[in-house]
C-alpha positions as CSV (number, residue, x, y, z in Angstrom):
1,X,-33.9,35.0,-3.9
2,X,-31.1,32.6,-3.0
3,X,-27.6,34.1,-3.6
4,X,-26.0,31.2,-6.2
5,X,-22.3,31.2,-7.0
6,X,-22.1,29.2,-9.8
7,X,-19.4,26.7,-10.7
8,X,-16.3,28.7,-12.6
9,X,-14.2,26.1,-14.2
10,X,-16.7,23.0,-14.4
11,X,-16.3,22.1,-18.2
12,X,-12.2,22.9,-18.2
13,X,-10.7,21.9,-14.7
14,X,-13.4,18.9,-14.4
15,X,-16.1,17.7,-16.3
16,X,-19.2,19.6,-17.0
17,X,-21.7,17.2,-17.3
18,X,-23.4,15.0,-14.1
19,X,-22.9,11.5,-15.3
20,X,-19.1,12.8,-16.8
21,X,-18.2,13.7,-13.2
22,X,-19.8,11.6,-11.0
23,X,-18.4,8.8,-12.9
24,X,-14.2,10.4,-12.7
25,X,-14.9,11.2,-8.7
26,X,-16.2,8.0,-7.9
27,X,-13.6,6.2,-10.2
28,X,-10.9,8.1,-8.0
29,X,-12.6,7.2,-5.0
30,X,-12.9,3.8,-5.9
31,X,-9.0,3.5,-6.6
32,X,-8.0,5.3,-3.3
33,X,-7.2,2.8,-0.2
34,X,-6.1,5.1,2.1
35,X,-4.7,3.6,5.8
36,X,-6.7,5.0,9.2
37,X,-8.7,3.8,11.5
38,X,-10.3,6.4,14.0
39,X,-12.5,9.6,13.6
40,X,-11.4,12.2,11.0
41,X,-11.9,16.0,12.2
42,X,-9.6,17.7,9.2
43,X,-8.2,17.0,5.7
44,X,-5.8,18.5,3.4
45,X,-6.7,18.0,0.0
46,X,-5.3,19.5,-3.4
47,X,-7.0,21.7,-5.8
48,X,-5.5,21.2,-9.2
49,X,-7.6,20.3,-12.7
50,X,-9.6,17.0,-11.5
51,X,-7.3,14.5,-13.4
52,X,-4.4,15.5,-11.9
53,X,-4.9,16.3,-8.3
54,X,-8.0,13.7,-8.0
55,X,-6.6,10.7,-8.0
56,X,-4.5,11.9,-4.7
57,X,-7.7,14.2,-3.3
58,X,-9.8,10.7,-3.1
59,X,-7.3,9.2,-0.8
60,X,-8.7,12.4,1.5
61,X,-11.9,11.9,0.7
62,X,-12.5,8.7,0.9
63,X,-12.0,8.8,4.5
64,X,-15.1,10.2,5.2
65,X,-17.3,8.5,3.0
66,X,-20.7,7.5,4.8
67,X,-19.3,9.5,8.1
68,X,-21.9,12.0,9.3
69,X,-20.7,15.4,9.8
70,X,-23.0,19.1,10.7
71,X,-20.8,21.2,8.5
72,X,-17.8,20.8,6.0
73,X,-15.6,24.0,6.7
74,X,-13.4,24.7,3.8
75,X,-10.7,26.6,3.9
76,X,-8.4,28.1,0.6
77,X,-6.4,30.4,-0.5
78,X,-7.6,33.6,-2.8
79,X,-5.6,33.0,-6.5
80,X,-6.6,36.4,-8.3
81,X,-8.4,38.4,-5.6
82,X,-6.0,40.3,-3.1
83,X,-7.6,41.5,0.4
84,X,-6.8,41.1,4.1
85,X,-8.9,38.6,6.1
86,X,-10.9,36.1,5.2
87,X,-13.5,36.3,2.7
88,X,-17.1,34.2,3.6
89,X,-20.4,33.5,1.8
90,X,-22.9,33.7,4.5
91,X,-25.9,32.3,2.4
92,X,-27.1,30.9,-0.6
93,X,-25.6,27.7,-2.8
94,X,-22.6,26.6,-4.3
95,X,-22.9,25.3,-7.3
96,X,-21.4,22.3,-9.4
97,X,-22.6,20.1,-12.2
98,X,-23.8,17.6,-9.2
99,X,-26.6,20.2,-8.0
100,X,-26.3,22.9,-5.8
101,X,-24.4,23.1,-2.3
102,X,-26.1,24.8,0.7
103,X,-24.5,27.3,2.4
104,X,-24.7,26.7,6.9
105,X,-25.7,30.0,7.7
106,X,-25.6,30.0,11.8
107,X,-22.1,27.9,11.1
108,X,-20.7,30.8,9.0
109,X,-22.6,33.3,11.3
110,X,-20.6,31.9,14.4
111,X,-17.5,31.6,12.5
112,X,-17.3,35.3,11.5
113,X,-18.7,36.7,15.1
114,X,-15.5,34.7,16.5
115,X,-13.2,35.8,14.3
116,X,-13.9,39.6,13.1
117,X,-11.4,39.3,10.2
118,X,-14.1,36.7,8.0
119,X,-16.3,38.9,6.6
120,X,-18.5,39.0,3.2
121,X,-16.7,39.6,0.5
122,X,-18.9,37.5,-2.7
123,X,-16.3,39.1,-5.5
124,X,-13.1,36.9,-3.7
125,X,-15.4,33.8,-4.5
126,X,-16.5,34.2,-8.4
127,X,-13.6,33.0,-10.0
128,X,-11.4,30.9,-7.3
129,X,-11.3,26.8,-8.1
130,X,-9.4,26.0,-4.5
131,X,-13.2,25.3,-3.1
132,X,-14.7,24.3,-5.6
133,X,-12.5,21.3,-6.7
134,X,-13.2,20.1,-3.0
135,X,-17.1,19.9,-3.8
136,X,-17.5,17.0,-6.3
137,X,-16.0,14.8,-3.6
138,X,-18.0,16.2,-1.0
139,X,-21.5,16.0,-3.1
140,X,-20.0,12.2,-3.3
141,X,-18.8,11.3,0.3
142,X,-21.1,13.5,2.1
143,X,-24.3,14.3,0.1
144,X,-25.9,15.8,2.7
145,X,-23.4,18.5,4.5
146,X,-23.5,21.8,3.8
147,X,-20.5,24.2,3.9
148,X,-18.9,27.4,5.0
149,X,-16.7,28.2,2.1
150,X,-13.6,30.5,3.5
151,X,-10.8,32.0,1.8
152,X,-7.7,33.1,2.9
153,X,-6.7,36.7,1.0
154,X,-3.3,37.5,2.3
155,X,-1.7,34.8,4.6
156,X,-0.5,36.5,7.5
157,X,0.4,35.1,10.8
158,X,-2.3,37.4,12.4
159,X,-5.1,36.4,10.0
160,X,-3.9,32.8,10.2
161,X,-4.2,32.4,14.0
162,X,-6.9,34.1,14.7
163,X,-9.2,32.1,12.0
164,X,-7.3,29.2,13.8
165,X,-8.6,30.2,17.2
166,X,-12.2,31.4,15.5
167,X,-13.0,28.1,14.2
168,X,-12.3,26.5,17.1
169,X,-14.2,28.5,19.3
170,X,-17.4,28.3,16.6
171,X,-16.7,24.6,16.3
172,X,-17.0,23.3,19.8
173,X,-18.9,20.9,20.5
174,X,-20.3,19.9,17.1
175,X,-19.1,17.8,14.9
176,X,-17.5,19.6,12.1
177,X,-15.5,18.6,9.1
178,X,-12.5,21.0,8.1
179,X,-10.4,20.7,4.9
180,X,-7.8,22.9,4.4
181,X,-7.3,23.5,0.5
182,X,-3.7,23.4,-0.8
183,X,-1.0,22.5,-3.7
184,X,2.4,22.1,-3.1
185,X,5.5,23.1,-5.2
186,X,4.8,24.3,-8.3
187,X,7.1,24.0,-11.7
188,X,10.3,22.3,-10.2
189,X,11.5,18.7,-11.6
190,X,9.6,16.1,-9.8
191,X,13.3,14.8,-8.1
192,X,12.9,18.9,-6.7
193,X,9.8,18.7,-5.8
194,X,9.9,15.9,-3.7
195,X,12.4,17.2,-1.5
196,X,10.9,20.9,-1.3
197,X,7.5,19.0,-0.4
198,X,9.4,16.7,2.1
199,X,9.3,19.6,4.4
200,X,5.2,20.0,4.5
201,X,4.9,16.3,4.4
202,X,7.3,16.2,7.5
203,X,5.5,19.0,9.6
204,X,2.3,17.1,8.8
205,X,3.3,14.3,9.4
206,X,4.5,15.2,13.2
207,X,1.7,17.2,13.6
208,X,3.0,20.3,14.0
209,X,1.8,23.8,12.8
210,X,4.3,26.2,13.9
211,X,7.1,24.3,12.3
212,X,5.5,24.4,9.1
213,X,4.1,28.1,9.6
214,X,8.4,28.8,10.3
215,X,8.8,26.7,7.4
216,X,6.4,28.6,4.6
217,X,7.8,32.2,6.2
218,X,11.1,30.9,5.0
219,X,9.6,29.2,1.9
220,X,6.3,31.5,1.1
221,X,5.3,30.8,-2.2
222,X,6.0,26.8,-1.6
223,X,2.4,25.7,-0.6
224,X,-0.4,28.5,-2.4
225,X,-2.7,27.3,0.4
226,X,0.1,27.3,3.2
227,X,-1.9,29.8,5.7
228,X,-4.9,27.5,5.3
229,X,-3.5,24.6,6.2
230,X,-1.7,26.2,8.8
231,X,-5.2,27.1,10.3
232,X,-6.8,24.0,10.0
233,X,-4.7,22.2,11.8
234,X,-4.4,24.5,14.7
235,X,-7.7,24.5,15.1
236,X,-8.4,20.6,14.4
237,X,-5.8,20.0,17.3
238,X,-8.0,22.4,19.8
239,X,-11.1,21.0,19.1
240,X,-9.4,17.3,20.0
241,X,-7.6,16.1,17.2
242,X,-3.7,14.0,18.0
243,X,-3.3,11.9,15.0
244,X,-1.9,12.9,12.1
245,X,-0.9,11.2,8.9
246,X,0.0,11.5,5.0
247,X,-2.5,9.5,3.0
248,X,-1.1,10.1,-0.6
249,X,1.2,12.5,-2.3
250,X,2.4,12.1,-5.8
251,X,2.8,15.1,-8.5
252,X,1.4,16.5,-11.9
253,X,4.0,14.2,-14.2
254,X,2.2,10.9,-12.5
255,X,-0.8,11.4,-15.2
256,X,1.0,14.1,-17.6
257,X,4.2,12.1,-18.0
258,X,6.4,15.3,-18.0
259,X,8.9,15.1,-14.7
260,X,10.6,17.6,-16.0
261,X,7.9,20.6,-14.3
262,X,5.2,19.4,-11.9
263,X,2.9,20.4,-9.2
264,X,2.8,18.7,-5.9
265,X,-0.2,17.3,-4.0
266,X,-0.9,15.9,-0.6
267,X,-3.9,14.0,0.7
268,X,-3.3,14.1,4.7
269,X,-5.5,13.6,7.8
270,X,-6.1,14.6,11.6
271,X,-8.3,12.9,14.0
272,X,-8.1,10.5,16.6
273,X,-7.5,6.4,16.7
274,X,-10.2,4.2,17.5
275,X,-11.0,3.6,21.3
């Protein structure tokens, strides 16, 4: 039988019905105008309930709509499971109200045999939302693509760069899609928040992964999906990549009203310009 992991906060975090979420996801999408012209190898996208952090993952998303990709590698972090390494699916479906999500098994295969610290571990992957609030966008954008779903236990520097250097290694030569899962600050003001989240959107921005891997060791509980990120863009960079840029980034009080304790999101990008 088909190993299914089957969707744990559809009905709370976004709607639990087909027509219900197809219609918030493409409403998102539809409001998004992101600015970039050129290919798109990685995203960063949030990973909060779907009416907060949606209107800013679209921006990401809608970058990609009707691009053609092999594989969409999503990277997160673990929220209530604890382990070293990186925890993999290596076959089956993923699950959401829109249908079912295959799994790319020789993808996942060749991601693990290059970097021995993603192995199978389906328990990690029962209850965590930071992957599965990326797949409504991606049943929208890219109906088609099947994914390796990774998640990031404990965020060390070791078990960052070396899924950095495994993905690029697996990745060569095809033409992969990576998004790197992430929130920002959580429960500061939004005047706080802005500042604190100044420091990701800066590293982004300029492109550059060891200052914002320096930056999370001094701030680690700043960005839950820090060490993804991290790893994404390390290996979007060696597979090609030299453009960066922030799409979107607003905060929880934008839709809730409160300012007074928000969580940060970021929509951001890495490619190349057009020729």
């Amino acid at each position: 039988m088909t190993p299914v992991r089957k969707a744990a906060v559809a009905g709370t975090w976004y709607p639990g019905t087909p027509d219900k979420l197809a219609g918030e996801v493409d409403r998102y999408l539809a409001l998004a105008e992101p600015a970039w012209e050129g290919s798109i190898a990685a995203l960063v996208a949030p990973h909060a309930g779907l009416r907060y952090s949606g209107p800013v993952a679209a921006y990401a998303y809608k970058l990609i709509e009707g691009r053609r990709y092999d594989v969409a590698v999503l990277v997160g972090p673990s929220h209530h499971v604890g382990f070293d390494g990186v925890a993999v699916c290596f076959k089956g479906v993923f699950e959401t109200p829109l249908g079912a999500v295959p799994i790319a098994e020789r993808y996942a295969d060749a991601i693990a045999k290059a970097a021995p610290s993603v192995r199978e571990h389906p328990t990690a992957h029962v209850r965590e939302h930071s992957l599965e609030m990326q797949l409504p966008f991606l049943q929208r954008v890219l109906p088609d693509t099947p994914i390796v779903p990774l998640l990031m236990g404990y965020q060390t520097r070791e078990t960052i760069g070396e899924l950095a250097a495994g993905l690029s290694s697996a990745l060569s030569g095809r033409t992969a899609l990576l998004v790197a899962s992430t929130d920002l600050s959580h429960y500061h003001d939004a005047v706080t928040a802005a500042r604190l989240d100044g420091r990701v959107i800066g590293h982004v921005t300029a492109f550059d992964s060891e200052g914002l891997l320096d930056a999370l060791d001094a701030f680690p509980h700043h960005a839950c999906g820090g060490g993804p990120t991290v790893a994404v863009m390390r290996a979007a960079r060696a597979l090609g990549a030299e453009r960066a840029g922030v799409l979107k980034y607003a905060d929880s009080g934008d839709v809730s009203g409160d300012k007074d304790v928000v969580v940060g999101y970021l929509a951001a990008a890495f490619g190349n310009p057009s020729p």
